[in-house]
C-alpha positions as CSV (number, residue, x, y, z in Angstrom):
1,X,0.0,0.0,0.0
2,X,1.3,3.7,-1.1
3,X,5.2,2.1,-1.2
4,X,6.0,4.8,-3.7
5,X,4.5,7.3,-2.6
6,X,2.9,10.9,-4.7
7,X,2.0,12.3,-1.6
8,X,3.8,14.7,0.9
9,X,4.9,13.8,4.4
10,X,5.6,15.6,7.6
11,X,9.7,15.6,8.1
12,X,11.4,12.7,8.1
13,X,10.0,10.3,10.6
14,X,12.0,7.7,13.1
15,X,12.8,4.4,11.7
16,X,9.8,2.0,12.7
17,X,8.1,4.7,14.7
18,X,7.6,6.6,12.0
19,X,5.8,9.7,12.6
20,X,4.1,8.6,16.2
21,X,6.6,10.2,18.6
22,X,5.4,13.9,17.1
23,X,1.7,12.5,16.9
24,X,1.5,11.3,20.3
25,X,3.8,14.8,21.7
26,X,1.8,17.5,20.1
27,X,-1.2,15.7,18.2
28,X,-3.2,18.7,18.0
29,X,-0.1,20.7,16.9
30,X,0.9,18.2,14.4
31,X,-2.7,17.6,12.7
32,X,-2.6,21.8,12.3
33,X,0.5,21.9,10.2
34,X,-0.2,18.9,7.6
35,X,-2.2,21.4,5.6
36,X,1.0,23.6,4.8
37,X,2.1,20.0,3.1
38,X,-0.7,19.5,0.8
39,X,-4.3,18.9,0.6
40,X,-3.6,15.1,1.3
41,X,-0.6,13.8,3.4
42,X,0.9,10.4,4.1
43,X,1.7,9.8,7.5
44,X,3.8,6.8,9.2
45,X,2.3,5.7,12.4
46,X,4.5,2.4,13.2
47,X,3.9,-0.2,10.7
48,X,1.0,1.3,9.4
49,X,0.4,4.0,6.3
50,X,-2.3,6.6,6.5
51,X,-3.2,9.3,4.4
52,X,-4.8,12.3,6.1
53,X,-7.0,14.6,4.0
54,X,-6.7,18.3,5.0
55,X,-8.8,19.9,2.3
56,X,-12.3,20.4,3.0
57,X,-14.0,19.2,-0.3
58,X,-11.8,16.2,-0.1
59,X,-12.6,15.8,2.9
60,X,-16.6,15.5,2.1
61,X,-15.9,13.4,-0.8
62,X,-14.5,10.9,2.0
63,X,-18.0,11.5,3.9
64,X,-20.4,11.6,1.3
65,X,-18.8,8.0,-0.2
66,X,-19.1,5.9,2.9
67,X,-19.3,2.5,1.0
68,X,-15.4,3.3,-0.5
69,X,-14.4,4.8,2.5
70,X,-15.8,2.6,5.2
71,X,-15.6,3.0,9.0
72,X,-12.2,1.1,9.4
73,X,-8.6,2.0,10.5
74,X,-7.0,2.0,14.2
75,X,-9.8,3.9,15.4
76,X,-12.8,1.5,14.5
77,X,-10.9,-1.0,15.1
78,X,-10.2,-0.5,19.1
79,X,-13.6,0.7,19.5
80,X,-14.9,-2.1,18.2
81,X,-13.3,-4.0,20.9
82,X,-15.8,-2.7,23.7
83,X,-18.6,-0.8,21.5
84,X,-19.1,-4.0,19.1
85,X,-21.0,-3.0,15.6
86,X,-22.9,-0.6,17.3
87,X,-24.2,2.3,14.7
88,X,-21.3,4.6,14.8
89,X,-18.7,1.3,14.5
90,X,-20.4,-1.0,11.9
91,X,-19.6,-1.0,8.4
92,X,-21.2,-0.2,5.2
93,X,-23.2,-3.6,4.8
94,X,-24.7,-2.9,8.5
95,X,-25.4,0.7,8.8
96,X,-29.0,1.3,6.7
97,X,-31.0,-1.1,8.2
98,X,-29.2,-0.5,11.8
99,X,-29.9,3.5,10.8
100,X,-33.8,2.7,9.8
101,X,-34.3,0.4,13.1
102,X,-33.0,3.6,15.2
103,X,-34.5,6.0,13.4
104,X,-37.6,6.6,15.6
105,X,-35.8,7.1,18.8
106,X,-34.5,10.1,17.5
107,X,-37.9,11.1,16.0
108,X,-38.1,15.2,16.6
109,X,-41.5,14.3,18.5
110,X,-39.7,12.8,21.0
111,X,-37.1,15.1,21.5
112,X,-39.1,17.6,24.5
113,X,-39.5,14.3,26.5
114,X,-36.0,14.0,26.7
115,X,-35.1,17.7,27.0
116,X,-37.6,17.8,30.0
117,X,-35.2,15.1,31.1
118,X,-31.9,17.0,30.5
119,X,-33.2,19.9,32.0
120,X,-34.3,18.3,34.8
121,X,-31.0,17.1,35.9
122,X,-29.3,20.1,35.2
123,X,-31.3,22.2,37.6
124,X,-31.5,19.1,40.2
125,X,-27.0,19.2,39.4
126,X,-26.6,23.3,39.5
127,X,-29.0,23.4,42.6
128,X,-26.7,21.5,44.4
129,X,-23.8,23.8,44.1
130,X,-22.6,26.1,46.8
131,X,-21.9,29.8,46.5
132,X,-18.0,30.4,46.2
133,X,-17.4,26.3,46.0
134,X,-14.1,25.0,43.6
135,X,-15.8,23.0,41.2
136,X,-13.6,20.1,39.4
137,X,-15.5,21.3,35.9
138,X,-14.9,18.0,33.7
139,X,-16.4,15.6,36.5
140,X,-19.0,17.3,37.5
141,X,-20.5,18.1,33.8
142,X,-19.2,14.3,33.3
143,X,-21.4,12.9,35.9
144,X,-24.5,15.1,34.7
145,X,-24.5,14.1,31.1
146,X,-23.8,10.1,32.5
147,X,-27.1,10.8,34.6
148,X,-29.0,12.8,31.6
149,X,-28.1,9.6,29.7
150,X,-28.9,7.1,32.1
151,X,-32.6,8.9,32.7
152,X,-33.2,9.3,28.8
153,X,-31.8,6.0,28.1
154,X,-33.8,3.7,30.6
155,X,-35.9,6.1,32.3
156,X,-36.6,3.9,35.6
157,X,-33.6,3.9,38.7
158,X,-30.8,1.5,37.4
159,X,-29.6,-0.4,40.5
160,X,-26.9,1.6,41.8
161,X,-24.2,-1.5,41.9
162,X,-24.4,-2.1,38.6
163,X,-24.3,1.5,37.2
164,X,-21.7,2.2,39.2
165,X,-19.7,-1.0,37.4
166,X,-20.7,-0.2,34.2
167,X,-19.9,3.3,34.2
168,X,-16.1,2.3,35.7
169,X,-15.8,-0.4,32.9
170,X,-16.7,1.9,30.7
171,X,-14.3,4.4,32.2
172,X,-11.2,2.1,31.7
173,X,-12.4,1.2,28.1
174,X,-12.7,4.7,26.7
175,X,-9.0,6.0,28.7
176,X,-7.2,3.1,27.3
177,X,-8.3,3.8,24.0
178,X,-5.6,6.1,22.6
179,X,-2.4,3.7,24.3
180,X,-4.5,1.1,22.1
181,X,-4.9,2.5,19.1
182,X,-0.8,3.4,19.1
183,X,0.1,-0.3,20.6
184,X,0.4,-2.8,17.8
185,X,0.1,-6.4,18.4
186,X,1.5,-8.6,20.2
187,X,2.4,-5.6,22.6
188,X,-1.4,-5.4,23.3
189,X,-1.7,-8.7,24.7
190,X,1.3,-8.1,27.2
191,X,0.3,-8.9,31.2
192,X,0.3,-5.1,32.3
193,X,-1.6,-4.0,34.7
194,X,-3.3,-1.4,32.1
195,X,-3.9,-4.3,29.5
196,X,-5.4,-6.7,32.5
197,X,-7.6,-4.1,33.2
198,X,-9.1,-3.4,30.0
199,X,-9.6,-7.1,29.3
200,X,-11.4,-7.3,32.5
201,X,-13.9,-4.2,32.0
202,X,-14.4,-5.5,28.3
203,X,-15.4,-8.6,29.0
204,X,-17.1,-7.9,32.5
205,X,-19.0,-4.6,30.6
206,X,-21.5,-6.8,28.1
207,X,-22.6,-9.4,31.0
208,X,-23.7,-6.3,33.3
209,X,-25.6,-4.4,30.1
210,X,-27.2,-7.9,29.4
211,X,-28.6,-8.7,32.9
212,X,-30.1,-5.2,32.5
213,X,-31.6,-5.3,29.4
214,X,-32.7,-9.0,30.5
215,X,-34.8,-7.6,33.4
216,X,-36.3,-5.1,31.0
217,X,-37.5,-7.9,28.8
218,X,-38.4,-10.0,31.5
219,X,-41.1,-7.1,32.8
220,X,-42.1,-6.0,29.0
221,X,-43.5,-2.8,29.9
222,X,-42.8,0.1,27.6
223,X,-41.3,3.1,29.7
224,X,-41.2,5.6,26.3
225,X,-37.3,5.9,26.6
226,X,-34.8,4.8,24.5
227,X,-34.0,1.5,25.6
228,X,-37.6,0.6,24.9
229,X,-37.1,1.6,21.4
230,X,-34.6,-0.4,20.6
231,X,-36.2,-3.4,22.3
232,X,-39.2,-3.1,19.9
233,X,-37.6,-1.2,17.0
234,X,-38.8,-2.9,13.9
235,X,-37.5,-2.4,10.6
236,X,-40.0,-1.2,7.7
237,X,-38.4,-2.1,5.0
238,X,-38.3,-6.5,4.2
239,X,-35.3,-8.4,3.5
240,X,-32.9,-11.2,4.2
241,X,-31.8,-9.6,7.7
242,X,-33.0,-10.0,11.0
243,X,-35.7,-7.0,11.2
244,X,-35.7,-6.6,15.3
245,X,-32.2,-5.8,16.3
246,X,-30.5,-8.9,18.4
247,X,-29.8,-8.6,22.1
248,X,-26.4,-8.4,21.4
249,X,-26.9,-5.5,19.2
250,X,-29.1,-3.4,21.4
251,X,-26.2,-4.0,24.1
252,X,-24.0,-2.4,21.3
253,X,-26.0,0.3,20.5
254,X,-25.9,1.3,24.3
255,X,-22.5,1.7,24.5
256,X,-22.8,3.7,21.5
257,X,-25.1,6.3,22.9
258,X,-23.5,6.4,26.3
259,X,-20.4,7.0,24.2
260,X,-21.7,9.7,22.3
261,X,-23.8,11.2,24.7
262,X,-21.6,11.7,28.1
263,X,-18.1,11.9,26.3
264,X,-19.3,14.7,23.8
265,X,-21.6,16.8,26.0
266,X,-18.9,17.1,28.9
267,X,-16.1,17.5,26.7
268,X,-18.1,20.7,25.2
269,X,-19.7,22.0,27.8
270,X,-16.7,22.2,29.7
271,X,-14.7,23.6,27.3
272,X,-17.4,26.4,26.8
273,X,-17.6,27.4,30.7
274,X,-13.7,27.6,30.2
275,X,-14.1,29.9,27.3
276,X,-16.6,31.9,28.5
277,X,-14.4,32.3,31.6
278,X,-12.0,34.1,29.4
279,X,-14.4,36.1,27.7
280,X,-16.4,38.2,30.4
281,X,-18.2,40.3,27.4
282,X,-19.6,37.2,25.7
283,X,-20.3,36.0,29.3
284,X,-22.2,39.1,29.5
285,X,-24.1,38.6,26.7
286,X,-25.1,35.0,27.5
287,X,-26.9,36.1,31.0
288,X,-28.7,38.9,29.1
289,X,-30.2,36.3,27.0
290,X,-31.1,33.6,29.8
291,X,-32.3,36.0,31.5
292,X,-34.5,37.5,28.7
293,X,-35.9,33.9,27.9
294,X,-35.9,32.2,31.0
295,X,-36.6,34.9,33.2
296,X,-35.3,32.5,36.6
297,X,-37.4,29.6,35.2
298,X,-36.2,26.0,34.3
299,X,-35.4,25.7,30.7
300,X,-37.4,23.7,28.1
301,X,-36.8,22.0,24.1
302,X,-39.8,25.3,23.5
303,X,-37.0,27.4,24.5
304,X,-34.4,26.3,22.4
305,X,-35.4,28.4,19.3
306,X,-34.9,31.7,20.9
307,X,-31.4,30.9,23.0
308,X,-29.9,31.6,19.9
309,X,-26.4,33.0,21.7
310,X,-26.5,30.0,24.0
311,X,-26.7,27.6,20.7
312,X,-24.1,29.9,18.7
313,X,-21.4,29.8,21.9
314,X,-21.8,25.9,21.7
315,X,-21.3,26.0,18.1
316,X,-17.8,27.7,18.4
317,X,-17.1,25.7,21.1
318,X,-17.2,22.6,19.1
319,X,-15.3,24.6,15.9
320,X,-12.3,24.9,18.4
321,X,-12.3,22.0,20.2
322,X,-14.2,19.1,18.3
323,X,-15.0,16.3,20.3
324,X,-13.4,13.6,17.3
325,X,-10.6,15.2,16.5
326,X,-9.3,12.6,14.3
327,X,-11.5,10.1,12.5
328,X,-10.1,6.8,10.6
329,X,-11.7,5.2,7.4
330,X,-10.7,2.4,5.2
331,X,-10.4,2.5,1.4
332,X,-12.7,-0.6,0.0
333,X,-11.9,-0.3,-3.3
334,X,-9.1,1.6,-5.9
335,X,-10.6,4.8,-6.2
336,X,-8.9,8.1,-6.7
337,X,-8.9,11.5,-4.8
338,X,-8.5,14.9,-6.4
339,X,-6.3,13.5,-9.0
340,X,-4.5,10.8,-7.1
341,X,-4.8,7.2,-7.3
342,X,-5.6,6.1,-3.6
343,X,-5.6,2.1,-4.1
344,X,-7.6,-0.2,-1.8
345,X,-6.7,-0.9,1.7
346,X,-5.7,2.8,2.4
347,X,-5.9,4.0,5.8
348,X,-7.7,7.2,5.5
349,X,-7.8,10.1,8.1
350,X,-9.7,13.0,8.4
351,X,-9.9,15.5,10.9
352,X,-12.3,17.8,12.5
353,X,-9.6,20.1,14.3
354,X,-7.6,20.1,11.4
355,X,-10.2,22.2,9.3
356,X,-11.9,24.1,12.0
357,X,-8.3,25.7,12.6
358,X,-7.4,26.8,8.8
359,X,-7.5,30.2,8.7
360,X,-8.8,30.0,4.9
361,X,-12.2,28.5,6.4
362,X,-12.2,30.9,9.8
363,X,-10.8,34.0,9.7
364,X,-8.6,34.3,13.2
365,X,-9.2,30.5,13.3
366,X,-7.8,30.7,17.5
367,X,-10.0,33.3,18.4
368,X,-13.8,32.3,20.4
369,X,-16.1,34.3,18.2
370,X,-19.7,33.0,18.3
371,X,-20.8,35.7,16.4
372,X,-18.9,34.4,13.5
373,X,-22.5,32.0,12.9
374,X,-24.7,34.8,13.7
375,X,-27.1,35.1,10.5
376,X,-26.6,38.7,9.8
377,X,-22.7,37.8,9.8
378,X,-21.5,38.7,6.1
379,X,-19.0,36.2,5.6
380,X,-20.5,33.1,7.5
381,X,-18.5,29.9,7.9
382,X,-18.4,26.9,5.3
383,X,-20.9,24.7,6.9
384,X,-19.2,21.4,4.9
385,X,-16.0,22.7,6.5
386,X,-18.0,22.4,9.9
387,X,-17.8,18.6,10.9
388,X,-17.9,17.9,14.7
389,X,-21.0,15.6,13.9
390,X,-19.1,13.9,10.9
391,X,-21.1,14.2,7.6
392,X,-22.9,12.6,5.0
393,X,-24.9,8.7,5.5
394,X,-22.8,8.5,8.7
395,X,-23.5,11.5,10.2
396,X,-24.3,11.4,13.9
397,X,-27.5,9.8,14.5
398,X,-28.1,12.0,17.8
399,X,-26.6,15.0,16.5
400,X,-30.2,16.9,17.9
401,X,-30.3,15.1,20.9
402,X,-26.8,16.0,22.2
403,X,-26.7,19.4,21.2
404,X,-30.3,20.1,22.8
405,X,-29.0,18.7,25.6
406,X,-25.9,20.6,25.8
407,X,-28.0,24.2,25.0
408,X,-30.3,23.3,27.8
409,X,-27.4,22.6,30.3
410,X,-25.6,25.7,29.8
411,X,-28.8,27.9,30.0
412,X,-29.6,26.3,33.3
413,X,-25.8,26.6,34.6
414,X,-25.9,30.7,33.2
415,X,-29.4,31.3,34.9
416,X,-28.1,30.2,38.2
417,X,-24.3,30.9,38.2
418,X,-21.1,32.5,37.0
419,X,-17.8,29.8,37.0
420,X,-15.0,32.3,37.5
421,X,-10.9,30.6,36.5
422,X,-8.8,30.3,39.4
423,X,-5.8,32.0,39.3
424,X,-2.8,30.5,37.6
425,X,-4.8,27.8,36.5
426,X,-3.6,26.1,33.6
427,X,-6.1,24.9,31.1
428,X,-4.8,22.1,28.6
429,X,-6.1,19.6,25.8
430,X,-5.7,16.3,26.5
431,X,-6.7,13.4,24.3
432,X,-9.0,11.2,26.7
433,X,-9.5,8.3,24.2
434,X,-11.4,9.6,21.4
435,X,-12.7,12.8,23.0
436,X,-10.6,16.0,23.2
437,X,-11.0,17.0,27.2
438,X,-9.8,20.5,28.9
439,X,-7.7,19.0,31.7
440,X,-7.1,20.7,34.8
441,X,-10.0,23.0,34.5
442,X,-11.0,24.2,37.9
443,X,-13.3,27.2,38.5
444,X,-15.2,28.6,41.0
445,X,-19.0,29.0,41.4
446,X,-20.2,32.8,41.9
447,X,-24.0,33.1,42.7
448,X,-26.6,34.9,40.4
449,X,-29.6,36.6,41.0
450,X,-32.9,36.0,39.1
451,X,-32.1,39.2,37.3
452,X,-28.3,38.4,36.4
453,X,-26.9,40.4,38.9
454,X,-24.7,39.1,41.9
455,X,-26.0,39.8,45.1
456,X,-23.5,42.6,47.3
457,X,-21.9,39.5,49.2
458,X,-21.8,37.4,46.6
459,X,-20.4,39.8,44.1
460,X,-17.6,39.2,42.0
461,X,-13.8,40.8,43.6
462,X,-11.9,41.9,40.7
463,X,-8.6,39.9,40.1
């Protein structure tokens, strides 16, 4: 595959390392200068070849194709291990009639029910806070979108023992991820105490999700949430195929959603809360409106339309700091991009970060500017250049859900609460498996009023 290679590479990589040292340094930093190289790059990672497409049409020829370019490479390939052939991780020949059998529990109609759901827990979260506490922002907006997604998932109380289990097996699986995906075989296999327990939580993670969904079958009662729609999702359209999903892949598609749902959501809100503590103007701005459209009451999916700020902050949030920053495919077949032979077999990668940082697509591509996607903005963004949901067939089944979710969340946390930085805090990327996570973010909670201004004790003291 690509022995003699037409394309560009990064400087000379190590012999048998390749370029993975650099990749696993400054991954971010590396993925942003690719572009000066060309619109498609070969990289060395190890043994294996990739080619990394850094132009934007390119780039949605790669999404709009997905039967050539299939959901393959190292990154499908270790989430496979846990999240099975779930609907983000199965290929080509699986993902219509898994799409079509999922379809209706993403139906708009039922999207209030699980706002009113998301909101709920944010208010019941926030509420809990204590004026002028240090809040350890990740894990707490973490453990809120785990418990949005638990409550919109299966609706009635999980027992506690084996949520807690799951969520910790799931915890191991997802932070192991990236030492997988860079750790070829037989290395992976190796008796360390990291490798023993990965093995343990994969294998231990799809008897605990089978003794729940089990008990759900067992009772057959429809609670209206999402684990009830898989259970008696039906396929419409006939055909060889099984047209009720199995047990094993609702188990699968579980995973899947808690994936999506808790890693995404925390990831961005907590990156936004950290942005917004940088910029006290936009901040501002962001009170006016919750307080213009809320008015001090809980937030609901009727309010989304008119927290247009609140939806546009999120957006840039998630231009700057995409959850997937780097997405793998496979090449099926010989096939060509731009003008360039890519032959079958080829590791293709594509990246979120890498576009929303050109500074052809986003003028001051480092700078927060959510008014960059306000409509009266004359030179708005590319939206095929905006990919944080992926694109094309494969795009994000829950794409609505988890950004509803998200607006209502922040709303809530503005009505309630300004998150001031701490003082010579440092604020840094890290790559927690596939998400893209603001480590050491630590802020404190200052208490609002009704009417967006702090109360005389609990007013801001300038820094």
């Amino acid at each position: 595959m690509m022995n003699s290679s037409p394309f560009p590479t990064p400087a000379k990589g190590l012999p048998l390392l390749g370029h993975l040292v650099p990749l696993l340094r400054d991954p971010l930093g590396f993925l942003a200068r690719l572009p000066a190289r060309g619109d498609l790059v070969q990289v060395r990672l190890g043994p294996l070849r990739a080619l990394v497409v850094c132009d934007p049409d390119l780039t949605c020829d790669v999404l709009r194709d997905d039967r050539t370019f299939d959901k393959g490479g190292p990154v499908y390939e270790r989430l496979r291990e846990f999240a099975g052939n779930g609907l983000a991780t199965c290929p080509y020949g699986d993902h219509r009639r898994q799409r079509r059998l999922l379809q209706p529990a993403f139906h708009p109609a039922r999207l209030p029910g699980y706002a009113r759901a998301a909101a709920a827990r944010a208010a019941e979260t926030t509420g809990s806070w204590q004026d002028g506490q240090i809040l350890d922002v990740l894990a707490v907006l973490q453990e809120l979108t785990v418990r949005i997604t638990v409550d919109t998932l299966f609706s009635t109380t999980v027992p506690p023992d084996l949520l807690t289990q799951a969520l910790s097996d799931l915890n191991t699986l997802v932070s192991g991820l990236t030492v997988r995906m860079a750790t070829p075989p037989p290395m992976d296999r190796l008796p360390t105490l990291g490798n023993r327990r990965y093995h343990q939580a994969r294998a231990r993670l799809p008897r605990l999700l089978h003794r729940l969904v089990s008990e759900r079958q067992a009772a057959g009662t429809d609670h209206g949430d999402l684990l009830s729609m898989l259970l008696t999702a039906q396929d419409p359209v006939p055909g060889p195929a099984e047209q009720r999903l199995t047990d094993t892949e609702v188990i699968d598609q579980i995973v899947t959603f808690f994936l999506g749902a808790t890693e995404t959501a925390a990831s961005t809100l907590a990156w936004a809360l950290h942005l917004l503590g940088q910029h006290p103007e936009t901040e501002r701005r962001l009170h006016a409106e919750v307080d213009a459209v809320l008015g001090g009451r809980p937030a609901t999916h009727a309010d989304l339309p008119r927290l247009e700020l609140t939806g546009r902050i999120l957006t840039e949030t998630l231009r700057l700091w995409p959850s997937a920053w780097g997405v793998t495919r496979t090449c099926t077949a010989d096939t060509h991009l731009d003008r360039y032979p890519v032959p079958a077999g080829t590791t293709i990668v594509y990246s979120p970060y890498l576009l929303h940082h050109r500074a052809d697509l986003y003028p001051d591509p480092e700078r927060f500017d959510p008014d960059r996607w306000a409509p009266e903005n004359p030179r708005p963004p590319r939206r095929e250049a905006y990919i944080p949901f992926g694109g094309g067939a494969r795009k994000c089944i829950g794409e609505r859900f988890v950004t509803s979710e998200m607006v209502l969340a922040l709303a809530t946390i503005a009505t309630r609460w300004r998150l001031r930085p701490l003082p010579g805090t440092r604020v840094r990327p890290t790559i927690g498996g596939p998400t893209l996570n603001p480590s050491g973010l630590r802020m404190c909670a200052i208490a609002r009023t009704t009417t967006g201004i702090s109360s005389p004790a609990n007013r801001e003291k300038p820094q």
